[in-house]
VOFIZA-189842 format. One record per residue: chain; x, y, z of N, C-alpha, C, CB in turn. Coordinates in Angstrom, 2 decimals. Glycine has a CB too. Layout:
<nodes>
{A {X Y Z} {X Y Z} {X Y Z} {X Y Z}}
...
</nodes>
This chain:
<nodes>
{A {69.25 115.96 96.24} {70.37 115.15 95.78} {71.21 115.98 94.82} {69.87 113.84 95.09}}
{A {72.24 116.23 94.99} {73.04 116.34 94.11} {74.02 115.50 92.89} {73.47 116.78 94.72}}
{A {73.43 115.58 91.72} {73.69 114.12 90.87} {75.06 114.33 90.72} {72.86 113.84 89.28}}
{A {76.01 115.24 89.72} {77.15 115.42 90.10} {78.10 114.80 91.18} {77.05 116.37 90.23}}
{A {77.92 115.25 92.12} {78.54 114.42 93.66} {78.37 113.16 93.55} {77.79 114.74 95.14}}
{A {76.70 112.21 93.17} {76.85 111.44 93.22} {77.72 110.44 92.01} {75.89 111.41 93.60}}
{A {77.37 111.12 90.89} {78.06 110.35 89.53} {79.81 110.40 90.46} {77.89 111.65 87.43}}
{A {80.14 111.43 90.79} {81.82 111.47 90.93} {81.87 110.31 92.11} {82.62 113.28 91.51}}
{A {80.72 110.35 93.32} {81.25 108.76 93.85} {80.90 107.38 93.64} {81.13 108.64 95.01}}
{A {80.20 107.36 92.50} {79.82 105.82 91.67} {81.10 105.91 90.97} {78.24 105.68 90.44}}
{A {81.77 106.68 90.43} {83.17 106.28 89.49} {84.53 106.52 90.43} {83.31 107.43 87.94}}
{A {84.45 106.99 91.34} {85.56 106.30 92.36} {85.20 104.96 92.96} {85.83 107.24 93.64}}
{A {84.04 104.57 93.32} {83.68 103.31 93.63} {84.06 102.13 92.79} {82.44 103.34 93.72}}
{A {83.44 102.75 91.53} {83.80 101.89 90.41} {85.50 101.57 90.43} {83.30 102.69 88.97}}
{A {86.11 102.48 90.52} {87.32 102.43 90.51} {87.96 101.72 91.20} {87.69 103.29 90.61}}
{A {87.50 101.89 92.74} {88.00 101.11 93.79} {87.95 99.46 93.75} {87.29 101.58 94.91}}
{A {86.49 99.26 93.36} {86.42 97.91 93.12} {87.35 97.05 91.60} {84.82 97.80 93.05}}
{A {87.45 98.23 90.93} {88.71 97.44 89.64} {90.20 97.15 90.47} {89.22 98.89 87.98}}
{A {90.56 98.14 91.43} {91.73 98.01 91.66} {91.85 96.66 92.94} {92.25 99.53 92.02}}
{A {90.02 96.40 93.40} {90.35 95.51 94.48} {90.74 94.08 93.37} {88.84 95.31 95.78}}
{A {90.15 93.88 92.25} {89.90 93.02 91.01} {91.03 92.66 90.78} {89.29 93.58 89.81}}
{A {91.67 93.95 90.38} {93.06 93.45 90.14} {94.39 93.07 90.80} {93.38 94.11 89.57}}
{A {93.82 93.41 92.09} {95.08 93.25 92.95} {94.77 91.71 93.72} {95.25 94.71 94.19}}
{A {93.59 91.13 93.75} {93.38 89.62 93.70} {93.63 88.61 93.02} {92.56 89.41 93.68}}
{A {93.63 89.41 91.79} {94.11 88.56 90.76} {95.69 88.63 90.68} {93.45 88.96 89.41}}
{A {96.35 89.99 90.85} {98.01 89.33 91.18} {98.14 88.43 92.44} {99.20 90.65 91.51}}
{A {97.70 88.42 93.85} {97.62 87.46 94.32} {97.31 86.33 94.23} {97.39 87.62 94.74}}
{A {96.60 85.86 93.43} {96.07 84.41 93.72} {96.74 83.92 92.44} {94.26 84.13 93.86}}
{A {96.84 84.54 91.40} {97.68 84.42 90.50} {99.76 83.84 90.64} {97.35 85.84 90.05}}
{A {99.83 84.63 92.04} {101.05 84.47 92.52} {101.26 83.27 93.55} {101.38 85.71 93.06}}
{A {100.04 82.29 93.46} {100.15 81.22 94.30} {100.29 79.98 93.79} {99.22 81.17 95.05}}
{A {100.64 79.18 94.39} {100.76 77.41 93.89} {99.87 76.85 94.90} {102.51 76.52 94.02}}
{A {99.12 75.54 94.38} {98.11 75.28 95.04} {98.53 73.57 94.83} {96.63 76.02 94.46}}
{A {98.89 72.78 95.52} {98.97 71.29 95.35} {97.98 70.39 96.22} {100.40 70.86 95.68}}
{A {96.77 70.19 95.67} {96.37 68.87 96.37} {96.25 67.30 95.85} {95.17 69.15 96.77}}
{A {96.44 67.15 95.02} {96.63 65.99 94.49} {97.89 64.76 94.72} {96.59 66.40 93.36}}
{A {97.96 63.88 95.06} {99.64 63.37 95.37} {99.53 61.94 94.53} {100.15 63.05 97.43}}
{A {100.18 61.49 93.92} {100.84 60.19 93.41} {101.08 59.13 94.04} {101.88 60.33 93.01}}
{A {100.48 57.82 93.72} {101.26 56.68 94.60} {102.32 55.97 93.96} {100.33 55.57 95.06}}
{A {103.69 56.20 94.13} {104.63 55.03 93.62} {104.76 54.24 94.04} {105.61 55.05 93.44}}
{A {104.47 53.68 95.18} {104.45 52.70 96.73} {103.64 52.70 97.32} {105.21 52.88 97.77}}
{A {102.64 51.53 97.40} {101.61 51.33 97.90} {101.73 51.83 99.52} {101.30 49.93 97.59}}
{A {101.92 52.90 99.93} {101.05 53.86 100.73} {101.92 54.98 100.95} {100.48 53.29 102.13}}
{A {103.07 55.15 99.65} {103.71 56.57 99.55} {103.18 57.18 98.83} {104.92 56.75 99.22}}
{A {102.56 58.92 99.18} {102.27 59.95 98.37} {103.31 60.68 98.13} {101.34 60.67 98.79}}
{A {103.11 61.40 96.85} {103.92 62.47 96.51} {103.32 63.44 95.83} {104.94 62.12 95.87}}
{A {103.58 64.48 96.16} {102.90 65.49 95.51} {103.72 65.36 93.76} {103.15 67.15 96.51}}
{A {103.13 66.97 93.62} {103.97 67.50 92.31} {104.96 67.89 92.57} {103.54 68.46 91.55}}
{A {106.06 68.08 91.84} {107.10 69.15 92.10} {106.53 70.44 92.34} {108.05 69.30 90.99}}
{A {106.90 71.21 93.28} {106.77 72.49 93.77} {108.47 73.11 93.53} {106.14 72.42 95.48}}
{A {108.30 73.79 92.94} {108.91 74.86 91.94} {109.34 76.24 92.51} {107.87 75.17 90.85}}
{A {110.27 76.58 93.37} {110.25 78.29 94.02} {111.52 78.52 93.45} {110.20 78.67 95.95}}
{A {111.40 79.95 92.51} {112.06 80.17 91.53} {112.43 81.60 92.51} {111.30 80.12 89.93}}
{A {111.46 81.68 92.99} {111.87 83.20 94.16} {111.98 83.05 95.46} {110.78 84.38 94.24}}
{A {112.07 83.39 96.41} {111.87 83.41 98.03} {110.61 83.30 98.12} {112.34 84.67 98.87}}
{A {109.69 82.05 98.50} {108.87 81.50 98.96} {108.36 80.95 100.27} {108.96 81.00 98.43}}
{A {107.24 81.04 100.51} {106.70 80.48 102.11} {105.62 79.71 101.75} {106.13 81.69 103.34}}
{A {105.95 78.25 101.98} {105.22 77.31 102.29} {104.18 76.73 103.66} {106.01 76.68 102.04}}
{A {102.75 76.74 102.79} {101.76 76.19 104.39} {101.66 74.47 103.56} {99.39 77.37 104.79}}
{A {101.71 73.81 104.89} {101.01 72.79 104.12} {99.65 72.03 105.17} {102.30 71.59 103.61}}
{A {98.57 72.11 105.12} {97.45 71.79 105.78} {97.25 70.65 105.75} {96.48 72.32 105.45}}
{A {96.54 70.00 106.86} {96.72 68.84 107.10} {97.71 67.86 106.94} {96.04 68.55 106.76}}
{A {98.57 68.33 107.77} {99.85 67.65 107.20} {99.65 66.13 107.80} {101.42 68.45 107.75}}
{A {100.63 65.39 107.09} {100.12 63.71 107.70} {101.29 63.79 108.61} {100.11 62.03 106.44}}
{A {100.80 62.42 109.95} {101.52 62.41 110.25} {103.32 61.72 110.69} {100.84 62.63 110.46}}
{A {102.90 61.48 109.33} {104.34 60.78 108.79} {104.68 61.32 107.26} {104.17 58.91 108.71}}
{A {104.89 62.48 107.42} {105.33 63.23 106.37} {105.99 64.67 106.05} {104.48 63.19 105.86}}
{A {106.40 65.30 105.28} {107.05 66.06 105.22} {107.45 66.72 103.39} {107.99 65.45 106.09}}
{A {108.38 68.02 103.48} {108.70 68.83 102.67} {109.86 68.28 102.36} {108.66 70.08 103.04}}
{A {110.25 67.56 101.25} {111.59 66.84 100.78} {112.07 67.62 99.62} {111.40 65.22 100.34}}
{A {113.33 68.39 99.85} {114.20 69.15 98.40} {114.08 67.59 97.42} {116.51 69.82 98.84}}
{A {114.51 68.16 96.24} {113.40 67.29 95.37} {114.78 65.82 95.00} {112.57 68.54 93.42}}
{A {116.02 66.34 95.49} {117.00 65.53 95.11} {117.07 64.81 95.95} {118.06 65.94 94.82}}
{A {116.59 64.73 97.33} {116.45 63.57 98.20} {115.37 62.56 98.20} {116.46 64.00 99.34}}
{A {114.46 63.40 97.16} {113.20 62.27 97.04} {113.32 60.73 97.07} {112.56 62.45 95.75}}
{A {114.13 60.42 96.03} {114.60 58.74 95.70} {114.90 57.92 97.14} {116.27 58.67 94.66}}
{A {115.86 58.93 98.20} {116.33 58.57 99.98} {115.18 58.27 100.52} {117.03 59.87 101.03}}
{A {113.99 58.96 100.60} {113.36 58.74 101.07} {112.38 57.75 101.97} {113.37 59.09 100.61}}
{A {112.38 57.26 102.79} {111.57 56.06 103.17} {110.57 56.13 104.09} {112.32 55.12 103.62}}
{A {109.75 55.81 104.74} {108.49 55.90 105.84} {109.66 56.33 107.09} {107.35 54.06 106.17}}
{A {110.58 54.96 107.09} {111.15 55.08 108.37} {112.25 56.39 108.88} {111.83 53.81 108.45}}
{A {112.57 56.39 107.73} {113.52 57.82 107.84} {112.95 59.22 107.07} {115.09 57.48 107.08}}
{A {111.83 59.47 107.02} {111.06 60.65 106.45} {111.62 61.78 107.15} {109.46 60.58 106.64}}
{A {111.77 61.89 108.26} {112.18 62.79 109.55} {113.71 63.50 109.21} {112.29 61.67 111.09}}
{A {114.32 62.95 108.44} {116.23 62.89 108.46} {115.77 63.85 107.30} {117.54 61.06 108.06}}
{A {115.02 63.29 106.12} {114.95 64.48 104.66} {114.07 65.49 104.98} {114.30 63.85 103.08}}
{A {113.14 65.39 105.39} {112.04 66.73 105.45} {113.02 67.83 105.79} {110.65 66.65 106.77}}
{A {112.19 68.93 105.45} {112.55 70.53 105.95} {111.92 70.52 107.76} {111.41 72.01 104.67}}
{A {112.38 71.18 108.54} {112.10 71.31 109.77} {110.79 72.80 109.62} {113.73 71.55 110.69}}
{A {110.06 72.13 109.83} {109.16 73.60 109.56} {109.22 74.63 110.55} {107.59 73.36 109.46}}
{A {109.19 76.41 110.19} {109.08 77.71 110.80} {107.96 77.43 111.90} {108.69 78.93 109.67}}
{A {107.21 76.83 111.89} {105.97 76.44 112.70} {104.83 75.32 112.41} {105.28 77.57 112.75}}
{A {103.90 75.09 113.35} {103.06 73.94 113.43} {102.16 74.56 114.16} {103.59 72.63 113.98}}
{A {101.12 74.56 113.74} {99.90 75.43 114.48} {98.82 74.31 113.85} {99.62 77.43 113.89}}
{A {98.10 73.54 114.93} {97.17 72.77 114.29} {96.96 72.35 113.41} {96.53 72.95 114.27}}
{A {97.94 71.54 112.97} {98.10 70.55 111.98} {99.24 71.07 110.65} {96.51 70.23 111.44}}
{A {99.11 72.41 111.09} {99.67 73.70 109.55} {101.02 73.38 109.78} {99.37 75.89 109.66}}
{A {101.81 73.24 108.76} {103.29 73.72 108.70} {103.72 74.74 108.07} {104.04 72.91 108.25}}
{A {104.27 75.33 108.30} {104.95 76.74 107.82} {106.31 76.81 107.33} {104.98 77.69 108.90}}
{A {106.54 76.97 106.35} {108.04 77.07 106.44} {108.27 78.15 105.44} {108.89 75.64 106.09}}
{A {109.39 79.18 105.67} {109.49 80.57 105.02} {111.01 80.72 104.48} {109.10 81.82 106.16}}
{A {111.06 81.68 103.51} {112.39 81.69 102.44} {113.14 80.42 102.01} {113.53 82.52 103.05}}
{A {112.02 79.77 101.22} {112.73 78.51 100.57} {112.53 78.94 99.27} {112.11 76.97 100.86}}
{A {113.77 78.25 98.40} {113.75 78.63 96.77} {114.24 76.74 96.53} {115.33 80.34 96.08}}
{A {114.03 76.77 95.66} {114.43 75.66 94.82} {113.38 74.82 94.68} {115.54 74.95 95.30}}
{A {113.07 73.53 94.88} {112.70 72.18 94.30} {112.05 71.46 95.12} {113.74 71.42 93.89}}
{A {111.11 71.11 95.27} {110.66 70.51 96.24} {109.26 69.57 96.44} {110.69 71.40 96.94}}
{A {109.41 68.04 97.03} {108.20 67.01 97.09} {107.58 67.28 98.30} {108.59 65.45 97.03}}
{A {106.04 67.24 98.24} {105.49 67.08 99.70} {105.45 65.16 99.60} {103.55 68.10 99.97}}
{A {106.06 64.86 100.61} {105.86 63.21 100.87} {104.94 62.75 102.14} {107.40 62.50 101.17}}
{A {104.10 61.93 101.42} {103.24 61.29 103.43} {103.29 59.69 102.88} {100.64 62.01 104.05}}
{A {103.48 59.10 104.24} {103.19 57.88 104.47} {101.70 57.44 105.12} {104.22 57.53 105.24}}
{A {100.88 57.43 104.46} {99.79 56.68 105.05} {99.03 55.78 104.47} {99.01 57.37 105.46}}
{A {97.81 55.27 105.00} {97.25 54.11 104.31} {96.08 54.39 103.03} {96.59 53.24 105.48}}
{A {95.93 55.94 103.25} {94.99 56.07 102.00} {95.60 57.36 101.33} {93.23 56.25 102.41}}
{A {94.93 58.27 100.66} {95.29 59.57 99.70} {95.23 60.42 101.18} {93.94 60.13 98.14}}
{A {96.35 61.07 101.02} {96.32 62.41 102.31} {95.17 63.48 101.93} {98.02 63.46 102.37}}
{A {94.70 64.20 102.53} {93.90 65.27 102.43} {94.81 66.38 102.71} {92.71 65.20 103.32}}
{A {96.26 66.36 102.65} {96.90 67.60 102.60} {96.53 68.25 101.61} {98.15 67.56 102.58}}
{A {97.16 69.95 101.88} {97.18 70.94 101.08} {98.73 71.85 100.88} {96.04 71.73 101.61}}
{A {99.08 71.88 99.77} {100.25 72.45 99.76} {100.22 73.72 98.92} {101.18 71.51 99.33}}
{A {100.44 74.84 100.19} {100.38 76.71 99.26} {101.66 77.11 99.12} {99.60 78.24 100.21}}
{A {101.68 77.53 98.44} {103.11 78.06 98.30} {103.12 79.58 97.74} {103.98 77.07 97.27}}
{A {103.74 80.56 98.32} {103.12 82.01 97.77} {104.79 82.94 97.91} {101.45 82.82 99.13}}
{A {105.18 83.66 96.79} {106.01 84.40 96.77} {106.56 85.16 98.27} {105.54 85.13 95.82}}
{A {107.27 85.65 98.82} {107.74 86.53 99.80} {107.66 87.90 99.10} {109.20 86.14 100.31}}
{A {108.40 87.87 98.31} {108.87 89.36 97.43} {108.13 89.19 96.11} {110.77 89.57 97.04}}
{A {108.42 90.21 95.46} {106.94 90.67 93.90} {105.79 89.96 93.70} {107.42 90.43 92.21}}
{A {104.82 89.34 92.96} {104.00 89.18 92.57} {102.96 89.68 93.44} {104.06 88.17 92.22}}
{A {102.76 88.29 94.41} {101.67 88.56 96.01} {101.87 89.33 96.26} {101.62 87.95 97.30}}
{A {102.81 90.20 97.28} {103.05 91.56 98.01} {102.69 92.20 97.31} {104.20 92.05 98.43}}
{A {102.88 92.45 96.02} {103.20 93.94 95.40} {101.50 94.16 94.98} {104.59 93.98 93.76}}
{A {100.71 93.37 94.51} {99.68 93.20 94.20} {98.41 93.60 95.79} {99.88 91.71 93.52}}
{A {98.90 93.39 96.91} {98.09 93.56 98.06} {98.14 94.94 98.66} {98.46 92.58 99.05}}
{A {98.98 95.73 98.44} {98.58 97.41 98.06} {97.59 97.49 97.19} {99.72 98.31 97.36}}
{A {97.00 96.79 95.83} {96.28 97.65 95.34} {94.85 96.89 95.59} {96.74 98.04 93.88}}
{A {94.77 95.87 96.69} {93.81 95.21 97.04} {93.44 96.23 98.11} {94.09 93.77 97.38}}
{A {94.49 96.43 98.81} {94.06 97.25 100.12} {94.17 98.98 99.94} {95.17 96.74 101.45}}
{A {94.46 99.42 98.78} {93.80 100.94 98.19} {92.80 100.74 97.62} {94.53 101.78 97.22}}
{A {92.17 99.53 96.90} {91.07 99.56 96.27} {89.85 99.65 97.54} {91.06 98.26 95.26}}
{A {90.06 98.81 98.50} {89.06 98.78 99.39} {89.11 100.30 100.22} {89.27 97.43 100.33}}
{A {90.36 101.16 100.48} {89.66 102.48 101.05} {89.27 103.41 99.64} {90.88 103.44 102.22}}
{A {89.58 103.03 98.32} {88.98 104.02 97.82} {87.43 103.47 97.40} {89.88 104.59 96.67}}
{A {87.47 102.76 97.58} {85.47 101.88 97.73} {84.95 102.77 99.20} {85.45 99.24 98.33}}
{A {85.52 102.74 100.11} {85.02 103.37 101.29} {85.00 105.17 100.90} {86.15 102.88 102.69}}
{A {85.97 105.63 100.09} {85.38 107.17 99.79} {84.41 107.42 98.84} {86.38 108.07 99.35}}
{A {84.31 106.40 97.87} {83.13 106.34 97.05} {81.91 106.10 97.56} {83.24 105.50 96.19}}
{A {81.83 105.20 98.67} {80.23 105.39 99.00} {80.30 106.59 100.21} {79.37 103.72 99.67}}
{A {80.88 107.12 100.57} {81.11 108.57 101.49} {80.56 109.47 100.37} {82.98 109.05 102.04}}
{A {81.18 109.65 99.33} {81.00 110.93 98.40} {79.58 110.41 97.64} {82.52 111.24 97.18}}
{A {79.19 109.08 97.50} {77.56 108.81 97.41} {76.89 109.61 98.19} {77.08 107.44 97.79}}
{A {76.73 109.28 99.45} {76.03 109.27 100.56} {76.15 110.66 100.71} {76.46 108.36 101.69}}
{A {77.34 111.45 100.87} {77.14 113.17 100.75} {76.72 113.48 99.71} {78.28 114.07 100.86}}
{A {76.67 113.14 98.73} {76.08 113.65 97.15} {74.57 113.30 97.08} {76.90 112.76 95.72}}
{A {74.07 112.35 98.00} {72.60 111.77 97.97} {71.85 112.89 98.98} {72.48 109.94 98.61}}
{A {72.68 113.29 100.23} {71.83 114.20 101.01} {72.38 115.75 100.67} {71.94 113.80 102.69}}
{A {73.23 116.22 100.15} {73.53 117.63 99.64} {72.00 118.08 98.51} {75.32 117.53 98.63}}
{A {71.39 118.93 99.12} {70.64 119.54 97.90} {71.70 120.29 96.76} {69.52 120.74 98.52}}
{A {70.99 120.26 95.91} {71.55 120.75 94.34} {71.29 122.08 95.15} {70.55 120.35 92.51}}
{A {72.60 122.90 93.98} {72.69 124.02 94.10} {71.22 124.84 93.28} {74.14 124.28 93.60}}
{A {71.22 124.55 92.10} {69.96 124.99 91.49} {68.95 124.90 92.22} {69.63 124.40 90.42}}
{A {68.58 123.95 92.84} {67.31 123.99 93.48} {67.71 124.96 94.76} {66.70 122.41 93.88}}
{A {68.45 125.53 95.56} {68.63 125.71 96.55} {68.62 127.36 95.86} {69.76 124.86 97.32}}
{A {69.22 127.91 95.01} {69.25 128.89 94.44} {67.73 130.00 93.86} {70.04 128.32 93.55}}
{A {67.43 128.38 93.39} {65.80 128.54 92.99} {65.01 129.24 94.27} {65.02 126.86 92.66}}
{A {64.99 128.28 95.53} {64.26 128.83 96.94} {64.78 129.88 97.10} {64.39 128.08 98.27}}
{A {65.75 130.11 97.24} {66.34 131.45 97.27} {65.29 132.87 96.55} {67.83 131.21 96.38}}
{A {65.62 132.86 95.31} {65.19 133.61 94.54} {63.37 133.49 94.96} {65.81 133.18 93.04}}
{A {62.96 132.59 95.22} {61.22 132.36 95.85} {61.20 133.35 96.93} {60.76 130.63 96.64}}
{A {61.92 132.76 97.59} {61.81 133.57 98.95} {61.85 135.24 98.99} {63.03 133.09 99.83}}
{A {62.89 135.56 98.17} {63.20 137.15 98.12} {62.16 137.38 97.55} {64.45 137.80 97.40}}
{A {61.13 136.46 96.46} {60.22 137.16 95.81} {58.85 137.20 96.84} {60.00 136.48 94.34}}
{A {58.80 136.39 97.63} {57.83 136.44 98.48} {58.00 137.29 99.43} {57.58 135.40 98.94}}
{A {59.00 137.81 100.25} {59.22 138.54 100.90} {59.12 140.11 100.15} {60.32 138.05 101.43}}
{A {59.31 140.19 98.96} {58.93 141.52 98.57} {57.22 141.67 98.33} {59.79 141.85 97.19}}
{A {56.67 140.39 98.28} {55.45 141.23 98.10} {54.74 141.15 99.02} {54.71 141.03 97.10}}
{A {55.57 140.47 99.97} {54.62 140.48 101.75} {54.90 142.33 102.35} {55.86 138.87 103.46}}
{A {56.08 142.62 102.18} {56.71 143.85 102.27} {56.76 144.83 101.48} {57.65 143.74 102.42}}
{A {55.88 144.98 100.91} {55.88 146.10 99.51} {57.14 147.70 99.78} {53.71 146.91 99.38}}
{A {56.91 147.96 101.07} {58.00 149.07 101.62} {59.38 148.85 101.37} {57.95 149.22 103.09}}
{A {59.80 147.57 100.91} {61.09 147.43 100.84} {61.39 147.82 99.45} {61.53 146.12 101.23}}
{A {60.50 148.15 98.56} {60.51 148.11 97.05} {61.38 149.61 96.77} {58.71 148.04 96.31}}
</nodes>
């Protein structure tokens, strides 16, 4: 083993895993998370205000199905029967998910149903926080992958000393198997 080699890939490892640390934490840090909703009307929910101060992309999971993404000044319009006229038209619908991408401003998740929705409303930056933060999620994880490389070569490399040592054995054994070479 060579300890050297190995100390140098326990502290790139180490390293790698701070930068995966921190680059999770600007992500998740850079998210809005709404599950909770309000009843003002016995079987209208409303979320919280959702807040996009930047270019934002909204999922909302389990969406109901009498409900929708209302800019926050149409909230009051709002009714069961005409939910459809205020909502945002979502980027997509993939099993139950709505998607909707580059929205800024103000905004209610609304459902009409008979109990508390089990929606979920994410909401995550487009530009700085998230993005910028998932480079150092995804350099932390290949420099975790050269740290246990430079382990693993540092665990099977013999030390130079010891290898130096045989060395010097050997020449000494060979001179006294060979005395003629003296």
């Amino acid at each position: 083993m060579n300890k050297p080699t190995v100390v140098i890939g326990t502290i790139v490892l180490i390293v790698g895993v701070v930068l995966i640390a921190v680059g999770a934490v600007g992500v998740l840090r850079g998210l809005t998370v709404i599950t909770t909703f309000s009843e003002p009307q016995s079987g209208e929910y409303v979320s919280t205000e959702l807040t996009l101060n930047v270019t934002s992309g909204v999922a909302v999971t389990h969406a109901a199905a009498k409900g929708g993404l209302v800019p926050a000044q149409d909230l009051n319009l709002v009714n069961s029967t005409d939910i459809a006229q205020y909502a945002l038209s979502p980027h997509s619908n993939v099993a139950g998910t709505l998607t909707f991408t580059n929205l800024t401003g103000d905004y209610y998740y609304v459902a009409f149903a008979s109990s508390q929705p089990s929606s979920k409303v994410v909401a995550s930056p487009l530009h700085g926080g998230t993005l910028a933060s998932s480079p150092l999620v995804l350099g932390g994880f290949l420099v975790v992958i050269i740290g246990v490389v430079v382990i693993v070569l540092g665990a099977r490399m013999k030390s130079s000393s010891k290898r130096e040592q045989r060395e010097v054995e050997e020449r000494g054994n060979s001179n006294i198997q060979n005395p003629a070479t003296r």
